[in-house]
VEXDO-571703 format. One record per residue: residue in three letters; x, y, z of N, C-alpha, C, O, CB in turn. Coordinates in steps of 0.001 Angstrom, whole numbers, plus 524288, in hexadecimal, padded with zeros to 5 digits. Glycine has a CB too. Layout:
REM residues N
AlaXYZXYZXYZXYZXYZ
...
//
This chain:
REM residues 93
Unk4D48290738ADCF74D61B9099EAD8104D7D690F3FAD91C4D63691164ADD184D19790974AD3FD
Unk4DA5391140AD68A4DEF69155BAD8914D96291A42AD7C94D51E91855AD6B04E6929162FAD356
Unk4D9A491EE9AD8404D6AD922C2AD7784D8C6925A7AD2944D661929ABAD1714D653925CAADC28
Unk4DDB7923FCACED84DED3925B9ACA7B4DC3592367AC72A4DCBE924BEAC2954E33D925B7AC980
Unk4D8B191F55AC8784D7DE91D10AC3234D34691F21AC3504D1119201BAC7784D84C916FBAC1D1
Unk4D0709206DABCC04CB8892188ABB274CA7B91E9EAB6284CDD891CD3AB33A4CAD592724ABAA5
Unk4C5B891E65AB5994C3C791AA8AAFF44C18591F7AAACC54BFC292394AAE8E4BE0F914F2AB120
Unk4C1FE91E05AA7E74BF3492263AA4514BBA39202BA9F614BD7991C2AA9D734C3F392636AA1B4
Unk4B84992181A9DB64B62F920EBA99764B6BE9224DA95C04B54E926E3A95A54B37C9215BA9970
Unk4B8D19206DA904B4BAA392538A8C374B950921EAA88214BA2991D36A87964C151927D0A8C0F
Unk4B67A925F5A84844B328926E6A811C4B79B92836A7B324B89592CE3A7AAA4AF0892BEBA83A7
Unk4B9AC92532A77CF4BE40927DAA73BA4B9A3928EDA6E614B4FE927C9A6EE44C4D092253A71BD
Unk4BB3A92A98A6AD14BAE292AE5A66214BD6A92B99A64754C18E92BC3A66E64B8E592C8AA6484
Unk4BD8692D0CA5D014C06892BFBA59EB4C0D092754A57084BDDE92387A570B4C38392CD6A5BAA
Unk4C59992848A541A4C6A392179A51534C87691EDEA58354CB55920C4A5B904CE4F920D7A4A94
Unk4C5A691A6EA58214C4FC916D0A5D0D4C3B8912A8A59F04C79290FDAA59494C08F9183FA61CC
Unk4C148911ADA588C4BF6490BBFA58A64C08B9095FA52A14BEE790B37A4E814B85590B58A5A46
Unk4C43D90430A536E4C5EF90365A4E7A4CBC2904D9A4C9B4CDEB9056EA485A4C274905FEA4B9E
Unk4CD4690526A520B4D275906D1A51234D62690541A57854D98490870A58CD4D20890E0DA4F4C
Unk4D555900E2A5AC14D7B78FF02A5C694D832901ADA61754DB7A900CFA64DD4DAE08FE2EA598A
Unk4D376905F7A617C4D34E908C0A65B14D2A890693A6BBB4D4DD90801A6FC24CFAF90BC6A647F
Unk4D02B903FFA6B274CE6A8FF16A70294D2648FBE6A72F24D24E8FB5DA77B94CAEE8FA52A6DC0
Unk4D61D8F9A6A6FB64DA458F67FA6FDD4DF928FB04A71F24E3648FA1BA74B84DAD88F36EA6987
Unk4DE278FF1DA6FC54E23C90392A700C4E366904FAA77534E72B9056CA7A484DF24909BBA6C31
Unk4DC679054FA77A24DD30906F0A7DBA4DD7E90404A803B4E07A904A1A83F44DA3590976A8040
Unk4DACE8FF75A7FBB4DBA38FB11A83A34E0F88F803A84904E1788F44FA87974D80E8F73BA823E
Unk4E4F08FA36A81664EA948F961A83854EDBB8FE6EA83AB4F2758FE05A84774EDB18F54CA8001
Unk4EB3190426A82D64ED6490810A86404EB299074FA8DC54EDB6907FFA91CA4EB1090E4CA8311
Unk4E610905D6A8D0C4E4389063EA91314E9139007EA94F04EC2B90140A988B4DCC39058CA903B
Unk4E7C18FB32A92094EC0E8F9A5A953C4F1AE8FBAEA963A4F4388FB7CA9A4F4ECA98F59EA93E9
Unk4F2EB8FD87A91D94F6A18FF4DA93DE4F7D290363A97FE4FB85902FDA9B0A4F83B90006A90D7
Unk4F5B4905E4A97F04F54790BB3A9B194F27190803AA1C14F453909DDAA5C54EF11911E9A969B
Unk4F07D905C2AA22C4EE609025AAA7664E8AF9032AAA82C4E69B90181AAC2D4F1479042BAAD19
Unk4E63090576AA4D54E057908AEAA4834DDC39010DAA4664DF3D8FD0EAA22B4DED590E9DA9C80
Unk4D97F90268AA80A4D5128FE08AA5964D02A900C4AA2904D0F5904E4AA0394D23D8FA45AAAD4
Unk4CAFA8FE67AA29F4C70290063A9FE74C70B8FD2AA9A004C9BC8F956A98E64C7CA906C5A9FA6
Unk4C30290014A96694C18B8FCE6A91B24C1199008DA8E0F4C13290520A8F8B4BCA78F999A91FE
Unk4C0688FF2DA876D4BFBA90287A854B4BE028FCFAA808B4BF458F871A7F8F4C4699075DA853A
Unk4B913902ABA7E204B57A8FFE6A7A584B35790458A74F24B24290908A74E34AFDA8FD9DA7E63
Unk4B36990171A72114B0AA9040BA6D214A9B1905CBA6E584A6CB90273A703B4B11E8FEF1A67AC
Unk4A7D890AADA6D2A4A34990B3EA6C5549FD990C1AA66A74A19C90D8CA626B4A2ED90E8AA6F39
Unk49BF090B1DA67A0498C490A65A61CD499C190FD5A5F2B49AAE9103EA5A784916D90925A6261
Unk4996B91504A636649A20918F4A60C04A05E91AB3A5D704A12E91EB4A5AE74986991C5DA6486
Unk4A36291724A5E494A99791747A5C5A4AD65919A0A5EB34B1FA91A7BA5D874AA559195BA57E3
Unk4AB0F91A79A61E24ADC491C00A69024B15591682A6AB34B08A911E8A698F4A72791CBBA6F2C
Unk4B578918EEA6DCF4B5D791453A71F14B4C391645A77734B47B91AD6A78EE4BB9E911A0A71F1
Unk4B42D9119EA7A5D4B49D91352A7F134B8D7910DBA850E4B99690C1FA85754AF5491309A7FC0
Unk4B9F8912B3A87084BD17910B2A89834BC4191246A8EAE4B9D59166BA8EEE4C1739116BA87A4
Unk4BDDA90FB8A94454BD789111BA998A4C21B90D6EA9B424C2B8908B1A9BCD4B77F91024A9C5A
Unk4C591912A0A9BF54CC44912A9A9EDA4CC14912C5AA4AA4C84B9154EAA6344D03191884A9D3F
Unk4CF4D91098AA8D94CEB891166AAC224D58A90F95AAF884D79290B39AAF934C96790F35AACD3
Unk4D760913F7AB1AF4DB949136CAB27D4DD0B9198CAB44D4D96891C9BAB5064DE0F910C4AAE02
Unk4E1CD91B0CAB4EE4E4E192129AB65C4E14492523AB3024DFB7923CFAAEA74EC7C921B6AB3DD
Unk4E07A92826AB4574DF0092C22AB03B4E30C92CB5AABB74E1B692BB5AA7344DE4F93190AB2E0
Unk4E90992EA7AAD254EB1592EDDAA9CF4EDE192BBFAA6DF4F0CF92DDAAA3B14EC619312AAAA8C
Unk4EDB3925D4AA72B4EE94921DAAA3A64E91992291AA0954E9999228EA9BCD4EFD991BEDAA676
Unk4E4E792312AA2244DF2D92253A9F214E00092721A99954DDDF926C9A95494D8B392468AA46F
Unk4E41992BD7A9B9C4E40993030A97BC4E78692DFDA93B74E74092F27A8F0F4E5FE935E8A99F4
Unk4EB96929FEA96314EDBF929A9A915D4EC5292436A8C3D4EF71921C9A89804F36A929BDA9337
Unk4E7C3923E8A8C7F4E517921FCA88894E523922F9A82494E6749208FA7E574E12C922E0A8A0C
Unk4E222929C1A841D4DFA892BE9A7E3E4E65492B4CA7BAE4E6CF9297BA77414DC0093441A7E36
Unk4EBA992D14A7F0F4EECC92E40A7A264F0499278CA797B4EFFF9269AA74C64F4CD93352A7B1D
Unk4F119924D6A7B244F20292026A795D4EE4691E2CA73224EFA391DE8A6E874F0B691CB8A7E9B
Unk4EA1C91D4AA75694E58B91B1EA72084E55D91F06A6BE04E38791D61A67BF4DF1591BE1A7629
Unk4E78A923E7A6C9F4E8D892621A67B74EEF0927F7A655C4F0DB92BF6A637D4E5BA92A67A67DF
Unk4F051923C3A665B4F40792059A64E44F39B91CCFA60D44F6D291C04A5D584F51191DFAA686F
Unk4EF4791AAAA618A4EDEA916C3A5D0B4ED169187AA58D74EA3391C52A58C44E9FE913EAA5D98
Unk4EF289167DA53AB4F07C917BCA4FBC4EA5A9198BA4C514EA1391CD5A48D24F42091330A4DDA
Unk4E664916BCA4E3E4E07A9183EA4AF64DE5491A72A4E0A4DA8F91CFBA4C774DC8391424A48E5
Unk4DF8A91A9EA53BF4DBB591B86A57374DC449228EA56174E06992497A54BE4DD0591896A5DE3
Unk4D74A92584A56F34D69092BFDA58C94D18492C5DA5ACA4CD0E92B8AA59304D70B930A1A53E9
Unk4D41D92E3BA5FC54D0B293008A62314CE1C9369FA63564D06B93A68A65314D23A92DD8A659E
Unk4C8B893632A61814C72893C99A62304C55293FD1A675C4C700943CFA69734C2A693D7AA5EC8
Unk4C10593C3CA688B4C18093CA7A6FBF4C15E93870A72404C0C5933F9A70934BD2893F7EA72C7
Unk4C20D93A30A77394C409937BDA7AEE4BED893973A81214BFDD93D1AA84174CB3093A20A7B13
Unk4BB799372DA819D4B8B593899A86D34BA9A934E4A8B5D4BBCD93051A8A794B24493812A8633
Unk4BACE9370CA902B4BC3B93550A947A4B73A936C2A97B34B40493A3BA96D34C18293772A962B
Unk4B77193304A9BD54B34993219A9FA64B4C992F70AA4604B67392AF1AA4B94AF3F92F39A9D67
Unk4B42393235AA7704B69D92F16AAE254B2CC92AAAAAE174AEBF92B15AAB884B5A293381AB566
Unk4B44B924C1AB1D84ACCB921A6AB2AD4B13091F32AB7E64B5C191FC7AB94A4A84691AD3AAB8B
Unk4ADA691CFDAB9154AE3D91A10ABE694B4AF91695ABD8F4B676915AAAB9304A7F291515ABF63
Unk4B6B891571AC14E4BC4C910DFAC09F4B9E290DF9AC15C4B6B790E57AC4F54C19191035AC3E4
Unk4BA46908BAABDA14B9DD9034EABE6E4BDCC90094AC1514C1408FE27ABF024B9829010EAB9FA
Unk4BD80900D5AC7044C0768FE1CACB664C23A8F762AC8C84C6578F538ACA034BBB98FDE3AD18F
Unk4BE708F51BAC5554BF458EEDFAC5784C1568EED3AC0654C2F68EA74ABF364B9E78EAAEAC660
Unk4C1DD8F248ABCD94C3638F12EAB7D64CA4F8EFCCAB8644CD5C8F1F3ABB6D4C1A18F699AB3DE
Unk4CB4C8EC63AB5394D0E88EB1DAB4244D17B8EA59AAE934CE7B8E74CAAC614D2D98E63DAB712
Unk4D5CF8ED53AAB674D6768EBEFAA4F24D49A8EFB9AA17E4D1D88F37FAA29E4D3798E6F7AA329
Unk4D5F28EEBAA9E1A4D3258F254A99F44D0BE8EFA7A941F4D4118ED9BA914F4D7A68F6C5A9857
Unk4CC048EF9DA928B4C96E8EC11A8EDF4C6888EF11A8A9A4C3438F268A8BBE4C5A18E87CA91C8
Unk4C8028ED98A84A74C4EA8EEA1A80B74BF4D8ED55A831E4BF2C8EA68A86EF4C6958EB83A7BB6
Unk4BB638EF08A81684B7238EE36A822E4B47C8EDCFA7ADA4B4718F14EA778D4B5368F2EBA86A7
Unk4B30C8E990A7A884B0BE8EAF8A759C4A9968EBB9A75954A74E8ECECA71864B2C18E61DA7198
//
């Protein structure tokens, strides 16, 4: 695996959930070539872990607020380990 790629953990808020947010990234993320998952939390968070270029991974936030309901207020990022075996990218519910 190349040494450009890194995985991240990111933590959104805002209007997220209930607005197609999930579905939103999981075909920016295909599109863009990113694997990883992304899931709703109880606290009304989502969460997501991207893993791909750094700077395809940046261009997320402006995509995803794009969406017509979606706003996002923050945005946390977190380096974690690369998942060497992962392939795809999956809603997680």
């Amino acid at each position: 695996m190349s040494d450009r790629i890194v995985r991240k953990r990111i933590v959104v808020s805002g209007r997220v959930q209930g607005v197609g947010f999930r579905y939103t990234a999981s075909h920016a993320a295909q599109m863009l070539g990113l694997t990883g998952w992304v899931r709703n939390d109880l606290e009304g968070t989502v969460t997501m872990e991207l893993q791909g270029e750094e700077e395809l991974i940046s261009r997320m936030a402006p995509i995803l607020e794009q969406g017509s309901w979606i706003r996002i207020t923050q945005w946390k990022e977190k380096v974690i380990p690369v998942d060497e075996e992962e392939r795809g990218f999956h809603v997680r519910r």
